[in-house]
PyMOL Python script that loads the backbone (N, CA, C, O; Angstrom):
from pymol import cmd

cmd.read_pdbstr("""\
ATOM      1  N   UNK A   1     106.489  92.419 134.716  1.00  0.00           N
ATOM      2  CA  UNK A   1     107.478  92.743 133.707  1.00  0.00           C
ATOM      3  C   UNK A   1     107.078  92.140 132.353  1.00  0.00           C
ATOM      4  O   UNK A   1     107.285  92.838 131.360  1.00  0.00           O
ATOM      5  N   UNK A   2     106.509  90.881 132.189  1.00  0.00           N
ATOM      6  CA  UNK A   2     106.103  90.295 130.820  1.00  0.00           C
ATOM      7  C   UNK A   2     104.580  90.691 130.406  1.00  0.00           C
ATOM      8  O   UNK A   2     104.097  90.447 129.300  1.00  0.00           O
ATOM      9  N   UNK A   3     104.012  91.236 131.299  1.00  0.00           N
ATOM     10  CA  UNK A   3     102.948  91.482 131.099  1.00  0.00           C
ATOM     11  C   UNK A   3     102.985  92.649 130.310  1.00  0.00           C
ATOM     12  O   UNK A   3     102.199  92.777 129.372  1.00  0.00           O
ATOM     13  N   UNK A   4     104.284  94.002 130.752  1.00  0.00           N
ATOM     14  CA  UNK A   4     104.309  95.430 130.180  1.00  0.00           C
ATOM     15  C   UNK A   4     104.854  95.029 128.554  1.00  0.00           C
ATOM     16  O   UNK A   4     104.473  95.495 127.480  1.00  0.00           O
ATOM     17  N   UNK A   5     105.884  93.990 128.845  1.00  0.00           N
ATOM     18  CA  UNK A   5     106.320  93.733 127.239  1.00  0.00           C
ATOM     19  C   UNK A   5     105.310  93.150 126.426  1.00  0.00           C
ATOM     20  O   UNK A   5     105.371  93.385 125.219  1.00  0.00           O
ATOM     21  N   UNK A   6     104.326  92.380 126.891  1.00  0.00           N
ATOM     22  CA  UNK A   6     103.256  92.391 125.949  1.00  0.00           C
ATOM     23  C   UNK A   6     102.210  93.683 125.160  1.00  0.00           C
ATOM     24  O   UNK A   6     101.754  93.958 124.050  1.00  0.00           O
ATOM     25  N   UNK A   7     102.213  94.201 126.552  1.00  0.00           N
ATOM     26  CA  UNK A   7     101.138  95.500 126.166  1.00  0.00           C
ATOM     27  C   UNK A   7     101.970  96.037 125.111  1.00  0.00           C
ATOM     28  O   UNK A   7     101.366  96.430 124.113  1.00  0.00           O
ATOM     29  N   UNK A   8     103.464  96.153 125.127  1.00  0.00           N
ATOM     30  CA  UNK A   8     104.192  96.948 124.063  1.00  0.00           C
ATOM     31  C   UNK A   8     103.966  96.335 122.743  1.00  0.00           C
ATOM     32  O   UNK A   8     103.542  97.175 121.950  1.00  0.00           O
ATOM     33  N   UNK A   9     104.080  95.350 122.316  1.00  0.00           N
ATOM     34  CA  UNK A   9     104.169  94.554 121.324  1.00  0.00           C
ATOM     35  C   UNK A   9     102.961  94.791 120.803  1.00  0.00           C
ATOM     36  O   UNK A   9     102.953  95.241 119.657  1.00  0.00           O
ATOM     37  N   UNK A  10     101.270  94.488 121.684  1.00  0.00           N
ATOM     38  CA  UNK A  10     100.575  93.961 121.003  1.00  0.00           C
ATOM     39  C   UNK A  10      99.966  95.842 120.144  1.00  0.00           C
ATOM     40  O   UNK A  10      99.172  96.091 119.237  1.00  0.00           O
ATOM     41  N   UNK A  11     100.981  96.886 121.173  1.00  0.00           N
ATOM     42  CA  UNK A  11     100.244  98.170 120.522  1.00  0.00           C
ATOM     43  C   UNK A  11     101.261  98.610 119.707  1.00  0.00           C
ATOM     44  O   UNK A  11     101.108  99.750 119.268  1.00  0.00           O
ATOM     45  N   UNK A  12     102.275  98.010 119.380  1.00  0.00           N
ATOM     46  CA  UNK A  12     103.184  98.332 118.037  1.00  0.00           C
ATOM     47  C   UNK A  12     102.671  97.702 117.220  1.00  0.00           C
ATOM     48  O   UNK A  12     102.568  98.309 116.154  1.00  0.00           O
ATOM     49  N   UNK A  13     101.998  95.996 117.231  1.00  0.00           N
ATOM     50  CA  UNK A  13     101.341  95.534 116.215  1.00  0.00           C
ATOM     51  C   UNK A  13     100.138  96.135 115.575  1.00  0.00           C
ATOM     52  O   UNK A  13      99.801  96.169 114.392  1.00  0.00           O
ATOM     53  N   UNK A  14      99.562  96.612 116.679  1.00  0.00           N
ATOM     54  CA  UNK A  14      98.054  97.269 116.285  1.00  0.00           C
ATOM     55  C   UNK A  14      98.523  98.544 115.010  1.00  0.00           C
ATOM     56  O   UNK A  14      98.285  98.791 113.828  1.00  0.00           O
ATOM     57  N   UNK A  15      99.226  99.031 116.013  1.00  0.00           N
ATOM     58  CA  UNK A  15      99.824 100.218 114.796  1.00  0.00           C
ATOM     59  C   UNK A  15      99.936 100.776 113.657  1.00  0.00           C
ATOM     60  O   UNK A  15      99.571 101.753 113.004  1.00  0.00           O
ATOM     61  N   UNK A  16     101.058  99.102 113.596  1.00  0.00           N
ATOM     62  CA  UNK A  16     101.241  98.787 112.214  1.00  0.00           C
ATOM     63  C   UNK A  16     100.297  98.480 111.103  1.00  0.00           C
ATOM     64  O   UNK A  16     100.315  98.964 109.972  1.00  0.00           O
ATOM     65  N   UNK A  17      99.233  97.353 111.734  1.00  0.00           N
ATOM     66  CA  UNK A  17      98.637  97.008 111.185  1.00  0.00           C
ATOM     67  C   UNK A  17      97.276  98.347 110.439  1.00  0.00           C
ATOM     68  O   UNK A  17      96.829  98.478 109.300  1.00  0.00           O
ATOM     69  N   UNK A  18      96.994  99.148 111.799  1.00  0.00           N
ATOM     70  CA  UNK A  18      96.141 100.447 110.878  1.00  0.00           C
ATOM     71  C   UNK A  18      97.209 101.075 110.359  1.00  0.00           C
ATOM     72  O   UNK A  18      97.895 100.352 111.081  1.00  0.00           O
ATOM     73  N   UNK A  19      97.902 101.644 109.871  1.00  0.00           N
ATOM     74  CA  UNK A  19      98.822 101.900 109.116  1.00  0.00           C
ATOM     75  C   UNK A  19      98.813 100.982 107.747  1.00  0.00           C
ATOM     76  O   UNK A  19      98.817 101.663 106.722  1.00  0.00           O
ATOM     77  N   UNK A  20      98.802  99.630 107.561  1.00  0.00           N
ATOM     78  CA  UNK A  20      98.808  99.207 106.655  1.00  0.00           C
ATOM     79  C   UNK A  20      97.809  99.038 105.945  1.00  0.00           C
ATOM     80  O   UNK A  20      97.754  98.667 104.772  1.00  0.00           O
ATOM     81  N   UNK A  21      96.659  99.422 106.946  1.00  0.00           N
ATOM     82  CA  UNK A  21      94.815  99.522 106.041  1.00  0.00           C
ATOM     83  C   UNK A  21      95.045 100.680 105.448  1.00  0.00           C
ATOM     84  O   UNK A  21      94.758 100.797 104.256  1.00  0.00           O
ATOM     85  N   UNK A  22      95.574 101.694 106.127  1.00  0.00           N
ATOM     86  CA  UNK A  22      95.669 103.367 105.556  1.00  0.00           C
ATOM     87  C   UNK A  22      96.613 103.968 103.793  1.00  0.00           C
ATOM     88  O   UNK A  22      96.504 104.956 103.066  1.00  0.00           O
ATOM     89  N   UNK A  23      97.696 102.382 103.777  1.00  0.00           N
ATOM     90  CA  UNK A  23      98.665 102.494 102.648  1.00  0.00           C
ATOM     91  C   UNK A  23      97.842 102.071 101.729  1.00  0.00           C
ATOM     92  O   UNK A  23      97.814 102.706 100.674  1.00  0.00           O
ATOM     93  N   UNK A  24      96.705 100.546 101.941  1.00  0.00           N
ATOM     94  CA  UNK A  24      96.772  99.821 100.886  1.00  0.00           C
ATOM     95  C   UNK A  24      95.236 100.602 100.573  1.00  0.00           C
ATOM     96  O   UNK A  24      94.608 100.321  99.552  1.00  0.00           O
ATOM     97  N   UNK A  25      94.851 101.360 101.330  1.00  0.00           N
ATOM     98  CA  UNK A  25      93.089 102.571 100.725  1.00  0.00           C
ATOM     99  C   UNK A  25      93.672 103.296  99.933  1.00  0.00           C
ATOM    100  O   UNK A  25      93.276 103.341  98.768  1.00  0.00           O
ATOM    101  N   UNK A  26      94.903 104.149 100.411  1.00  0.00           N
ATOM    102  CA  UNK A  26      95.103 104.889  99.228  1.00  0.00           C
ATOM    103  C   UNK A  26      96.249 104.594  98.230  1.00  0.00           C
ATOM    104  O   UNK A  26      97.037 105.375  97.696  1.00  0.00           O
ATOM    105  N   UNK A  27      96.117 103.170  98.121  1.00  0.00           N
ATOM    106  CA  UNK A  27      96.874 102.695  97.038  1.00  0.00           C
ATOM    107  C   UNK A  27      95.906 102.673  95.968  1.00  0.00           C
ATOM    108  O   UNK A  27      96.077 102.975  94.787  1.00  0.00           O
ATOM    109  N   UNK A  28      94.485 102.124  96.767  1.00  0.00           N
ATOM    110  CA  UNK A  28      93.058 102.011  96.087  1.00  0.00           C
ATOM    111  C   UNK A  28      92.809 103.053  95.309  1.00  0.00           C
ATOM    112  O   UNK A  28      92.592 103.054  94.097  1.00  0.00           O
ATOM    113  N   UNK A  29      92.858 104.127  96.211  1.00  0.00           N
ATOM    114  CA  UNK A  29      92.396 104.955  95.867  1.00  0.00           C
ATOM    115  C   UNK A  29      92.991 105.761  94.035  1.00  0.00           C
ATOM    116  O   UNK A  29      92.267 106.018  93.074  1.00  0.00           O
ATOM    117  N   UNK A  30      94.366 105.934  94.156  1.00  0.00           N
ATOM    118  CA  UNK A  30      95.189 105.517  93.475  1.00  0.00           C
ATOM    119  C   UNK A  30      94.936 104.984  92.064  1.00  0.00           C
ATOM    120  O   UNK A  30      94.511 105.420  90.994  1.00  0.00           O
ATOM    121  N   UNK A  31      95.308 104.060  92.468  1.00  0.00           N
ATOM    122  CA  UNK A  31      94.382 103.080  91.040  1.00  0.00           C
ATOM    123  C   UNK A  31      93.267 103.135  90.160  1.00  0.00           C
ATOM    124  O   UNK A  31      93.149 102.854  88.967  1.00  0.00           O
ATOM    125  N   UNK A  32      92.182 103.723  91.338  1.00  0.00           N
ATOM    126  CA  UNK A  32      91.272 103.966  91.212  1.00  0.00           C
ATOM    127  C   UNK A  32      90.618 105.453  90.459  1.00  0.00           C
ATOM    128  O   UNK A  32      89.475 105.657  90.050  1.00  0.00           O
ATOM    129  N   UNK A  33      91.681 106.258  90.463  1.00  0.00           N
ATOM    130  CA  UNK A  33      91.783 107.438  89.804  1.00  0.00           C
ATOM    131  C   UNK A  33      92.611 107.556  88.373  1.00  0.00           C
ATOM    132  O   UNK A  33      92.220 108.215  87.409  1.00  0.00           O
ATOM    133  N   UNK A  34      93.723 106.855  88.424  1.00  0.00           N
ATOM    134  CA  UNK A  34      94.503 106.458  87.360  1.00  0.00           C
ATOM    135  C   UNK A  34      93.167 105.959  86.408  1.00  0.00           C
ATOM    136  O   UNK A  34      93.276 106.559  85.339  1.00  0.00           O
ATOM    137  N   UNK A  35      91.860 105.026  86.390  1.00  0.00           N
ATOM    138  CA  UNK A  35      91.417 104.328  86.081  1.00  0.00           C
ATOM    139  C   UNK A  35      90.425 105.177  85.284  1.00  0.00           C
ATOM    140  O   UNK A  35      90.029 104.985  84.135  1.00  0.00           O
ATOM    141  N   UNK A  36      90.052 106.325  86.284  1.00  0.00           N
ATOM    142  CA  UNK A  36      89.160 106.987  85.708  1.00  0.00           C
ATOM    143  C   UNK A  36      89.382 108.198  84.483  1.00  0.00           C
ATOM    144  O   UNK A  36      88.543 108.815  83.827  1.00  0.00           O
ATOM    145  N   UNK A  37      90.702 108.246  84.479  1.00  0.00           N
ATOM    146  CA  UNK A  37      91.754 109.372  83.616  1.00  0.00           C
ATOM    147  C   UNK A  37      91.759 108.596  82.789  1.00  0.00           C
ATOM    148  O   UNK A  37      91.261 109.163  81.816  1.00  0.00           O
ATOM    149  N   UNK A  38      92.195 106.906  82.349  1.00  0.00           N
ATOM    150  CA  UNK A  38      92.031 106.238  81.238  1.00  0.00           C
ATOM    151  C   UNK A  38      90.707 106.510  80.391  1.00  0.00           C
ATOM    152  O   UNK A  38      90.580 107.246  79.412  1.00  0.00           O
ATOM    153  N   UNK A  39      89.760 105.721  81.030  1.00  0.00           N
ATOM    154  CA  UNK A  39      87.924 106.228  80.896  1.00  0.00           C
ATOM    155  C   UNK A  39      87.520 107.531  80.176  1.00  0.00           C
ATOM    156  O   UNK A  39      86.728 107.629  79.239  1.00  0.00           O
ATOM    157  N   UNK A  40      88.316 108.664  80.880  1.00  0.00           N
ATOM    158  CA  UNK A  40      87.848 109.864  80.546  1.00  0.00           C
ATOM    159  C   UNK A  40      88.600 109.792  79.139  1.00  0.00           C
ATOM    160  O   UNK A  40      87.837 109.674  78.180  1.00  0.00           O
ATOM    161  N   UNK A  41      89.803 109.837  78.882  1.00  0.00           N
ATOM    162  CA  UNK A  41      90.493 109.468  77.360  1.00  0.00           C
ATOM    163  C   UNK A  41      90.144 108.655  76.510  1.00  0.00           C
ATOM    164  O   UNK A  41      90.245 108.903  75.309  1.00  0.00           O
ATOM    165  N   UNK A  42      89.641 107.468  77.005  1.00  0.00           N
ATOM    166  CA  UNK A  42      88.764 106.635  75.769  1.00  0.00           C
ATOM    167  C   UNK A  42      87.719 107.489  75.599  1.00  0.00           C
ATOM    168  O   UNK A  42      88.119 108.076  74.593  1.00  0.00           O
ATOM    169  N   UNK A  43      87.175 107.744  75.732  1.00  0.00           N
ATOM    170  CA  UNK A  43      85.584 109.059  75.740  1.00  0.00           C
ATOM    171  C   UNK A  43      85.926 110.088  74.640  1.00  0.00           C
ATOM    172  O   UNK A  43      85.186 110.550  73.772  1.00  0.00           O
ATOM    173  N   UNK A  44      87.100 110.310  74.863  1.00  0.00           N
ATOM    174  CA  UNK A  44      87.208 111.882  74.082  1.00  0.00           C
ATOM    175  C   UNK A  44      87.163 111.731  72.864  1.00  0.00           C
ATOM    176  O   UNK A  44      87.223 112.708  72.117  1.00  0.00           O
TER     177      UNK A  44
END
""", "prot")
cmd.dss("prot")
cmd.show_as("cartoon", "prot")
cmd.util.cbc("prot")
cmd.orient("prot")
């Protein structure tokens, strides 16, 4: 019985956690485009 509530936990944590690599890439990503639209306007 404590053994199944672990398996639950440790694969809701896993989850979460790729989930939170996946928000903060394309937060990157993000930024990272905003950045290049500045760039391209100083240029012009």
């Amino acid at each position: 019985m404590m053994r199944k509530g672990l398996l639950v936990m440790m694969t809701l944590l896993l989850g979460l956690s790729l989930s939170g690599c996946n928000t903060m890439s394309g937060i990157g990503k993000d930024i990272q485009k905003g950045g290049q639209a500045i760039e391209k306007a100083a240029k012009s």
